[in-house]
N, CA, C and O atoms as a GROMACS GRO file, in nm:
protein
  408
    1UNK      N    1   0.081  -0.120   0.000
    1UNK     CA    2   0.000   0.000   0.000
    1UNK      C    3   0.086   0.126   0.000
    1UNK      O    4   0.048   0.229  -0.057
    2UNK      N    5   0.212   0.116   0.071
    2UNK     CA    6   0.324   0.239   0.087
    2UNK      C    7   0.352   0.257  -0.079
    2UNK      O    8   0.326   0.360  -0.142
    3UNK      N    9   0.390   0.176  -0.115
    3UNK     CA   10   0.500   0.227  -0.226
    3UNK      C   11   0.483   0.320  -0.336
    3UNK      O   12   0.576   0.342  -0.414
    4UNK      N   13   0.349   0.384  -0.349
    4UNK     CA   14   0.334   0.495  -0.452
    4UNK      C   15   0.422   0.620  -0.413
    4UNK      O   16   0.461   0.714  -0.482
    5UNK      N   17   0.444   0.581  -0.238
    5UNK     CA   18   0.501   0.733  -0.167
    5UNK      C   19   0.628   0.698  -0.130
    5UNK      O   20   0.690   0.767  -0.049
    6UNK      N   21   0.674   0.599  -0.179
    6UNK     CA   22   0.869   0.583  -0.142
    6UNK      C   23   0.914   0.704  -0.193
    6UNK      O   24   0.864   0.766  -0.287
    7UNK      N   25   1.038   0.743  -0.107
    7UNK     CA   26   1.139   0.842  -0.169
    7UNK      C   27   1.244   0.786  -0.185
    7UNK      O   28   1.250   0.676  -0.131
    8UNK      N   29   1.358   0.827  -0.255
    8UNK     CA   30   1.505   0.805  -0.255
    8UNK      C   31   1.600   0.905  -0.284
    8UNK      O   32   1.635   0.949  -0.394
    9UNK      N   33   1.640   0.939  -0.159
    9UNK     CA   34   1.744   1.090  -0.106
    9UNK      C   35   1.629   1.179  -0.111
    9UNK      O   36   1.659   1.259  -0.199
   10UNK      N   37   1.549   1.201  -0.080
   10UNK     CA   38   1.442   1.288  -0.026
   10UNK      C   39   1.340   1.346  -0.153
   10UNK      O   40   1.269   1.447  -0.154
   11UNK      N   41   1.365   1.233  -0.268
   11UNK     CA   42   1.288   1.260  -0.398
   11UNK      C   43   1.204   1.160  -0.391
   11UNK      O   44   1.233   1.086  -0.297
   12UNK      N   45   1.077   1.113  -0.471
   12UNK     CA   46   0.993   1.066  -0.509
   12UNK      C   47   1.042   0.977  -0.550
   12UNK      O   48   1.140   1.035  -0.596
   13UNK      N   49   1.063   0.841  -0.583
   13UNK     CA   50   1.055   0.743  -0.658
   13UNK      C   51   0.975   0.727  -0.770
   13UNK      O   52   1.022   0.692  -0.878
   14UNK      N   53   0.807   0.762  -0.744
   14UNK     CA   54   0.734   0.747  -0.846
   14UNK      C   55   0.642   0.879  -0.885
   14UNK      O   56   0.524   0.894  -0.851
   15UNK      N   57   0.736   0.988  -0.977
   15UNK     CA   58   0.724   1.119  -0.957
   15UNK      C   59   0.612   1.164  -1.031
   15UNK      O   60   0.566   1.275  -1.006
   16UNK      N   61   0.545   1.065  -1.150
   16UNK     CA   62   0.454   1.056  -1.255
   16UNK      C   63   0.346   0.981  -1.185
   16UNK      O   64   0.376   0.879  -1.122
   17UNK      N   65   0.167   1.040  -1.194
   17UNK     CA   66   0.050   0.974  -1.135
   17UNK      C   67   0.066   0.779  -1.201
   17UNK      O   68   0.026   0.668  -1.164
   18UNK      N   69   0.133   0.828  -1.296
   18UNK     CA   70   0.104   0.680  -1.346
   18UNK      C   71   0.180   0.608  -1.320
   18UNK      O   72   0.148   0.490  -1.335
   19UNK      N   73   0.304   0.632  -1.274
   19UNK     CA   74   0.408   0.533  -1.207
   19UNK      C   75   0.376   0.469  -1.013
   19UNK      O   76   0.406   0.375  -0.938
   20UNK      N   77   0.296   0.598  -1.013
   20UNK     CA   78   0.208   0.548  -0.851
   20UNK      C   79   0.124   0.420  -0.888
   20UNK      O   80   0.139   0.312  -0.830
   21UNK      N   81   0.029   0.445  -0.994
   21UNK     CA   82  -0.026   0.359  -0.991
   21UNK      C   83   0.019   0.227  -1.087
   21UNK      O   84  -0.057   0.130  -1.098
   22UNK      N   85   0.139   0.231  -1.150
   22UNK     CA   86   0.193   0.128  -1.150
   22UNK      C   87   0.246   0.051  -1.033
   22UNK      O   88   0.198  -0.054  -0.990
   23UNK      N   89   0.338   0.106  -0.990
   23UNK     CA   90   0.369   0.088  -0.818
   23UNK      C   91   0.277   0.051  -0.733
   23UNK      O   92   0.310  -0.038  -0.656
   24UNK      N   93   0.173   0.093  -0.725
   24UNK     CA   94   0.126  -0.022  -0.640
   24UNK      C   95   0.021  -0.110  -0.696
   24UNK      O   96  -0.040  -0.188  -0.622
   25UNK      N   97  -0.003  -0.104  -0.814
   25UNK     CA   98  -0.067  -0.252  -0.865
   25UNK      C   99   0.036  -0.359  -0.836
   25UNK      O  100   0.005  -0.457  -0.767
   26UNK      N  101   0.195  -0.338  -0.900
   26UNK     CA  102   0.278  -0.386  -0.925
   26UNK      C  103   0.288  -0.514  -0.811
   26UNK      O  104   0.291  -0.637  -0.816
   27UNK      N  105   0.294  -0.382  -0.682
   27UNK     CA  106   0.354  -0.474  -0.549
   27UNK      C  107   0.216  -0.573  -0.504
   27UNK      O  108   0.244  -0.680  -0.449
   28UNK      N  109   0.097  -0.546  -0.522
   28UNK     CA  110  -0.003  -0.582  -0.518
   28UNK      C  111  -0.001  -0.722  -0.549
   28UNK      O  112  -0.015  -0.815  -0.469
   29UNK      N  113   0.021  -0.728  -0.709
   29UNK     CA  114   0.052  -0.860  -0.801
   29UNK      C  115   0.157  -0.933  -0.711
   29UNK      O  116   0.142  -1.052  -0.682
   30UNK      N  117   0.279  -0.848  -0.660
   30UNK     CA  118   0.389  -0.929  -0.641
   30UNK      C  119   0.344  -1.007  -0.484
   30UNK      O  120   0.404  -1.108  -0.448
   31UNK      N  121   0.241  -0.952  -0.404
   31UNK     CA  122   0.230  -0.966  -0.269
   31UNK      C  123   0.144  -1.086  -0.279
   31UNK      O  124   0.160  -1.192  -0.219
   32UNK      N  125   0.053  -1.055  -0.364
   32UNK     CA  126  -0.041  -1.180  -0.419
   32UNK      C  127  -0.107  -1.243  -0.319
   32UNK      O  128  -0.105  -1.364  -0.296
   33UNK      N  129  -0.198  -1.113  -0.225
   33UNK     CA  130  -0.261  -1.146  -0.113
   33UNK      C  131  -0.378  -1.198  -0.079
   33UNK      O  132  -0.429  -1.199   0.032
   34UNK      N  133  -0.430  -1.253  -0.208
   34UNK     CA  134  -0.575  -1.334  -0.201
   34UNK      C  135  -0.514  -1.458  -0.313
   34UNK      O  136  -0.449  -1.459  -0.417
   35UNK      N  137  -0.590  -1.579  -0.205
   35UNK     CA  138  -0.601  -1.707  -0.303
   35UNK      C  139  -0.590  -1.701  -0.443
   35UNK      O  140  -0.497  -1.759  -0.500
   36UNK      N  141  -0.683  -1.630  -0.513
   36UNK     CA  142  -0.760  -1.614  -0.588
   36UNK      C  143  -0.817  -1.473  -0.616
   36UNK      O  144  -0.877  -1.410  -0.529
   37UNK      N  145  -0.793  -1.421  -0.754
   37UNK     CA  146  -0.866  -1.311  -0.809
   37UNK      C  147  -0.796  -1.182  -0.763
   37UNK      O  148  -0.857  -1.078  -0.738
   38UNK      N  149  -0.648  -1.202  -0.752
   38UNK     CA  150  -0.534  -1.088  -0.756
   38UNK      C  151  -0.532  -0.990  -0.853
   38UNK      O  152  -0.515  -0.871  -0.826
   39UNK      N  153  -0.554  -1.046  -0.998
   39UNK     CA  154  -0.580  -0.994  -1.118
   39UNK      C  155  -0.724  -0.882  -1.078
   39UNK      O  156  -0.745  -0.762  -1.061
   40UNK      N  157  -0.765  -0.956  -1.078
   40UNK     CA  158  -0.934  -0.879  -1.074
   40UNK      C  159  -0.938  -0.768  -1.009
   40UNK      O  160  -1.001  -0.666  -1.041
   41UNK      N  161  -0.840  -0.793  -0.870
   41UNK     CA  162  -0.866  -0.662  -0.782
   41UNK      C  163  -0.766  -0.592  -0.827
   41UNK      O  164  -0.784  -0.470  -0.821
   42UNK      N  165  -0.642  -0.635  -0.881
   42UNK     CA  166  -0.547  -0.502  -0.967
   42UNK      C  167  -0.601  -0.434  -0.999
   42UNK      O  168  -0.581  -0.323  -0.949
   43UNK      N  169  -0.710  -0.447  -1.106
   43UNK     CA  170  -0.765  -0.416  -1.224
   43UNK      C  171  -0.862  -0.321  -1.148
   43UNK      O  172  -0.857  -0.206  -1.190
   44UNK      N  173  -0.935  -0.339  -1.063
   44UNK     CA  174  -1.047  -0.288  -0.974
   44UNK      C  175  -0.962  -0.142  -0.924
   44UNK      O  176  -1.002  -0.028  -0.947
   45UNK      N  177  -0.855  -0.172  -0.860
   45UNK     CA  178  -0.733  -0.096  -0.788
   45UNK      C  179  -0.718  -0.006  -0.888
   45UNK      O  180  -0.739   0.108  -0.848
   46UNK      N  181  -0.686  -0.013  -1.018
   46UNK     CA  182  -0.640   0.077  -1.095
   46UNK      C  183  -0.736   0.183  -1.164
   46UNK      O  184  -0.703   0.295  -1.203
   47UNK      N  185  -0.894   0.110  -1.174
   47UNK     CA  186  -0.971   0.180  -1.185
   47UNK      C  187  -0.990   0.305  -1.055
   47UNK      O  188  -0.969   0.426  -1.052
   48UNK      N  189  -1.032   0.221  -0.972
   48UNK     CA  190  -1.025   0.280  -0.810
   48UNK      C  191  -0.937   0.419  -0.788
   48UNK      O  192  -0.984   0.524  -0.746
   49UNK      N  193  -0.782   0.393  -0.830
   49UNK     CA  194  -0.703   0.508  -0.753
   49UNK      C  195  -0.715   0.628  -0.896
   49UNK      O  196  -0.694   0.747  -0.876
   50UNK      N  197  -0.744   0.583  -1.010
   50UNK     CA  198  -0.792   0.711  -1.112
   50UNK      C  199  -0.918   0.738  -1.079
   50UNK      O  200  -0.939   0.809  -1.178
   51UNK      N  201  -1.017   0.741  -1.024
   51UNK     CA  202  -1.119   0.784  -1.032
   51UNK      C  203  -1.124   0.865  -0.829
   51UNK      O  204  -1.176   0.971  -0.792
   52UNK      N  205  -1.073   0.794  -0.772
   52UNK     CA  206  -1.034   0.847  -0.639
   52UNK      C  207  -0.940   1.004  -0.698
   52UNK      O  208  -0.964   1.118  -0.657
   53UNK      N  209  -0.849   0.974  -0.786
   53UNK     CA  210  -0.764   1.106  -0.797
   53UNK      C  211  -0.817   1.205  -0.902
   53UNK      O  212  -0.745   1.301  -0.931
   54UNK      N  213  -0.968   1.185  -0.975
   54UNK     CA  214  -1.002   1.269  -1.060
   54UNK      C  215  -0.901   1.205  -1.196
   54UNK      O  216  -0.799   1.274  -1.188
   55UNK      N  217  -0.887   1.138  -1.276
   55UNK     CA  218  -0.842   1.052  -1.362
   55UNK      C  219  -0.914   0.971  -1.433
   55UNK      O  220  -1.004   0.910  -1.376
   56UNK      N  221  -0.895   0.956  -1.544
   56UNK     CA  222  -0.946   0.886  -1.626
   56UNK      C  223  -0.840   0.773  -1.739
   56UNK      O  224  -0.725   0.773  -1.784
   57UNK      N  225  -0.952   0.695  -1.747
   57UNK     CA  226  -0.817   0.552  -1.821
   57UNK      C  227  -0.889   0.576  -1.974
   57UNK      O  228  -1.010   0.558  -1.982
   58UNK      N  229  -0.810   0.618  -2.098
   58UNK     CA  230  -0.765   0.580  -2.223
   58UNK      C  231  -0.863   0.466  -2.248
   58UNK      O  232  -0.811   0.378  -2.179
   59UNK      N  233  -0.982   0.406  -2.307
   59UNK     CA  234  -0.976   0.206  -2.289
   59UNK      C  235  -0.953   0.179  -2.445
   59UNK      O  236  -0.980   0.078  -2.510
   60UNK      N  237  -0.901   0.287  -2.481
   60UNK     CA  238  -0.879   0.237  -2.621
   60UNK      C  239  -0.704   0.189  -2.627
   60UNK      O  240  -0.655   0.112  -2.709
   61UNK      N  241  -0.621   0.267  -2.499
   61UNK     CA  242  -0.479   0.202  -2.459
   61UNK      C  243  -0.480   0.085  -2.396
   61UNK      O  244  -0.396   0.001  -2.429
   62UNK      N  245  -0.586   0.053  -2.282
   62UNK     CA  246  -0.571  -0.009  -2.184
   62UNK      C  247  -0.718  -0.057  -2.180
   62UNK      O  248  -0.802  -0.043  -2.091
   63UNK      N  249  -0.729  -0.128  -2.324
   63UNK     CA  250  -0.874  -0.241  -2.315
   63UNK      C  251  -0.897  -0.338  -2.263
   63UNK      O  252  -0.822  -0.349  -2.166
   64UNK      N  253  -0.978  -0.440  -2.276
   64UNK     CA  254  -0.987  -0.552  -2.203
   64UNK      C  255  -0.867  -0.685  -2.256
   64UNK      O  256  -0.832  -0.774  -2.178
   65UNK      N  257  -0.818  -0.674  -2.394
   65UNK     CA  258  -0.722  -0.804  -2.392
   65UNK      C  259  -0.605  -0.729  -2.315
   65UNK      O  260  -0.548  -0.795  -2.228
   66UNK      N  261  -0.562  -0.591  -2.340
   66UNK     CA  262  -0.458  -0.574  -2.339
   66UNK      C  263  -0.411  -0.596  -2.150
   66UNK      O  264  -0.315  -0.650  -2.095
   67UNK      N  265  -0.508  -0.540  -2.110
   67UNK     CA  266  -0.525  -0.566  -1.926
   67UNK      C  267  -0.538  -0.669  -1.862
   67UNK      O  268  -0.510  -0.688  -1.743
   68UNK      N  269  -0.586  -0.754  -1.950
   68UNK     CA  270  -0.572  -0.868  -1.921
   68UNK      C  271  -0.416  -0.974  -1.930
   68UNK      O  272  -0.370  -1.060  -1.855
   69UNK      N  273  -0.376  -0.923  -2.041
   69UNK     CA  274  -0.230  -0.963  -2.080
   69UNK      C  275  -0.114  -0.912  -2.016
   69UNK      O  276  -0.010  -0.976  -2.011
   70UNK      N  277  -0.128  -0.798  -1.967
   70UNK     CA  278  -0.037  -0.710  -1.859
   70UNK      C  279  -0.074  -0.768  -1.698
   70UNK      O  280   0.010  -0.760  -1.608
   71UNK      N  281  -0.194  -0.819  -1.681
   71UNK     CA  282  -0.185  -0.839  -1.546
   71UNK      C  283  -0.150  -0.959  -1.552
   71UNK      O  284  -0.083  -0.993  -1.455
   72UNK      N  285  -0.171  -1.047  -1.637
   72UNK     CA  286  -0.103  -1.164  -1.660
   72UNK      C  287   0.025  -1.171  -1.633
   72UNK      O  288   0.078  -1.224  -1.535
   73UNK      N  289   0.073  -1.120  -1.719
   73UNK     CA  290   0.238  -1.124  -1.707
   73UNK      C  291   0.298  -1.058  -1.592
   73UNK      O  292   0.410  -1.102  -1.569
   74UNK      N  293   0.257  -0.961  -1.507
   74UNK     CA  294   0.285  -0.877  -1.378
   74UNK      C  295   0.269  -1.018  -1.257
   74UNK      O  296   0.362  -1.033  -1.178
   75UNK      N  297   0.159  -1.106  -1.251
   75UNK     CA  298   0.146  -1.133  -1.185
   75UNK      C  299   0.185  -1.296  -1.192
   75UNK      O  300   0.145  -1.375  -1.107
   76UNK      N  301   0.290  -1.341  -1.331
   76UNK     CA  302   0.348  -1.479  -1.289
   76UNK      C  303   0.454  -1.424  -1.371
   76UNK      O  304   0.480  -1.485  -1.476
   77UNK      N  305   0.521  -1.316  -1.342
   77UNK     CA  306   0.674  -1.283  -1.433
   77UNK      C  307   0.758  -1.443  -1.358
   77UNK      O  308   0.798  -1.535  -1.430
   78UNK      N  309   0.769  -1.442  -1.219
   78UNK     CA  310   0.850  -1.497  -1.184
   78UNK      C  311   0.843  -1.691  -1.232
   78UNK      O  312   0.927  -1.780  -1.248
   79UNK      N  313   0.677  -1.678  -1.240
   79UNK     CA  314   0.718  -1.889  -1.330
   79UNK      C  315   0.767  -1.831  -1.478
   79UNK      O  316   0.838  -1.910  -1.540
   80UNK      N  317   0.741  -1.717  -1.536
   80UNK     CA  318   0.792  -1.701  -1.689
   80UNK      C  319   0.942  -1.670  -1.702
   80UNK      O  320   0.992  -1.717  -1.805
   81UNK      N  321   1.008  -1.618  -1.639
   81UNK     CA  322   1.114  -1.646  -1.561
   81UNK      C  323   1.146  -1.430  -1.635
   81UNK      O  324   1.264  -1.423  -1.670
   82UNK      N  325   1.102  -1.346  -1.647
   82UNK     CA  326   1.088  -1.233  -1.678
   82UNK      C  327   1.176  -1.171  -1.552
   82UNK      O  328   1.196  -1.226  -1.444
   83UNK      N  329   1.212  -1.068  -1.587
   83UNK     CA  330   1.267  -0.969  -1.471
   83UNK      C  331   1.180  -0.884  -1.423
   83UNK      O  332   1.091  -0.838  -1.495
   84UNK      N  333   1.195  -0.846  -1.274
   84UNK     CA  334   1.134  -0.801  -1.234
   84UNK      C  335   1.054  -0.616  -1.300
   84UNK      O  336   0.952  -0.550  -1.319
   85UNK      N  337   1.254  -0.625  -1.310
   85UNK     CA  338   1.189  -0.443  -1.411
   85UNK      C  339   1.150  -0.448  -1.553
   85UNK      O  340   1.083  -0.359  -1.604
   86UNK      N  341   1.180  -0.526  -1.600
   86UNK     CA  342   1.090  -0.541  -1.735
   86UNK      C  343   0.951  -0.534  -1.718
   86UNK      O  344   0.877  -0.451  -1.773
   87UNK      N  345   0.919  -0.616  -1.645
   87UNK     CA  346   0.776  -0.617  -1.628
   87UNK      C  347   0.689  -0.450  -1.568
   87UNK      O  348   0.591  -0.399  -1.622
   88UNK      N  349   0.769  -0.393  -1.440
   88UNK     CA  350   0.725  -0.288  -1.414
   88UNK      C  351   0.746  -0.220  -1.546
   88UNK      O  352   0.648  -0.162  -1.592
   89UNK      N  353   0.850  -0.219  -1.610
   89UNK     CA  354   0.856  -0.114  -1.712
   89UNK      C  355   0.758  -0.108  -1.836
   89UNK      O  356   0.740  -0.025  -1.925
   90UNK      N  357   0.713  -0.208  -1.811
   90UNK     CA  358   0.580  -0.231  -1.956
   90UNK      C  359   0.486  -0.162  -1.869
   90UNK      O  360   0.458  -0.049  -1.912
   91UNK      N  361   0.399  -0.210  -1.708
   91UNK     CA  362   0.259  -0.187  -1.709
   91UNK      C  363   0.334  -0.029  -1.668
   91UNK      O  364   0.438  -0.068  -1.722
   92UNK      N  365   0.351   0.034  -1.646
   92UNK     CA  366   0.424   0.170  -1.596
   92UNK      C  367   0.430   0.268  -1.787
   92UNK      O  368   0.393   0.380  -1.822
   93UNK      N  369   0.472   0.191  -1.836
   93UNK     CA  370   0.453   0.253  -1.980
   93UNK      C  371   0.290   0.268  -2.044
   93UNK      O  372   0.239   0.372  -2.084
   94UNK      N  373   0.221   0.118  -2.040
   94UNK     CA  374   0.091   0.156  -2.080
   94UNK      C  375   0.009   0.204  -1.990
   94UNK      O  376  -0.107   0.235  -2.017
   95UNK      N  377   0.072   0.217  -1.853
   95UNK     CA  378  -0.045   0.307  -1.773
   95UNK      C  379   0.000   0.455  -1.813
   95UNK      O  380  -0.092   0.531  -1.845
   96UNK      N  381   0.117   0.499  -1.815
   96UNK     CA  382   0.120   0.664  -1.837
   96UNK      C  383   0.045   0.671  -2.001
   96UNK      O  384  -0.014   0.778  -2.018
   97UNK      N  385   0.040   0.586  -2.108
   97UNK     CA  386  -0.006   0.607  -2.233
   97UNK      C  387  -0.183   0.618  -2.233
   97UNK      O  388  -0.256   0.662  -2.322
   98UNK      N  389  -0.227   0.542  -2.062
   98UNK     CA  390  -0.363   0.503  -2.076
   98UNK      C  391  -0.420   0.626  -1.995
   98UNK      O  392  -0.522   0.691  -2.020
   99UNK      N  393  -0.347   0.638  -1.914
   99UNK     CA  394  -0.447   0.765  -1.784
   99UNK      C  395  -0.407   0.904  -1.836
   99UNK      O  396  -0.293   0.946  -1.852
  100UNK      N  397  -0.531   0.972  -1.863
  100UNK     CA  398  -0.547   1.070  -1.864
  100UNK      C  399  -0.489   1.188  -1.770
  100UNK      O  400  -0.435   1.146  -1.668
  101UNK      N  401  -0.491   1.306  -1.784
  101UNK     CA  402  -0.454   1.474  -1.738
  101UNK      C  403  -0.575   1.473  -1.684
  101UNK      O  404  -0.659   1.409  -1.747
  102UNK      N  405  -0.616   1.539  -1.560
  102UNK     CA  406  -0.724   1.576  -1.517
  102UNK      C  407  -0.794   1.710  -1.594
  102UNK      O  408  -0.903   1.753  -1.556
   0.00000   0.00000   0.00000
């Protein structure tokens, strides 16, 4: 839940709205705190913190295969054997391409 607000040397880590909310879908996926339906609540989560912050999602960037295929891969990088920042660096790319400027 912290990590949209990490700093490093007294800067932001995730200085772009959309790298917050990459960041914590991300750790979300990685924490993988329900049995079942981690994906679903990402997805819920990401709707959730744009519409909590006055934001809006693109769904012509960030439609239903493509969200589906990103939370996919976010959330078994490690059996696909993917790196960890590769993976942030994709959903972190199509979320700044998908969420809107208030």
């Amino acid at each position: 839940m912290q990590r949209p607000q990490v700093t490093t040397l007294g800067r932001e880590a995730y200085p772009q709205f959309a790298d917050k909310v990459a960041a914590f879908v991300f750790a979300l996926l990685q924490a993988r705190p329900f049995q079942g339906g981690n994906r679903r609540v990402a997805l819920a989560s990401i709707v959730a913190f744009c519409e909590v912050n006055n934001r809006s999602i693109d769904s012509r960037v960030l439609d239903e295969k493509t969200a589906e295929n990103l939370l996919k891969r976010a959330s078994a990088y490690r059996e696909l054997g993917i790196p960890p920042e590769n993976v942030f660096s994709d959903l972190r790319e199509v979320l700044r391409r998908a969420i809107g400027h208030p």
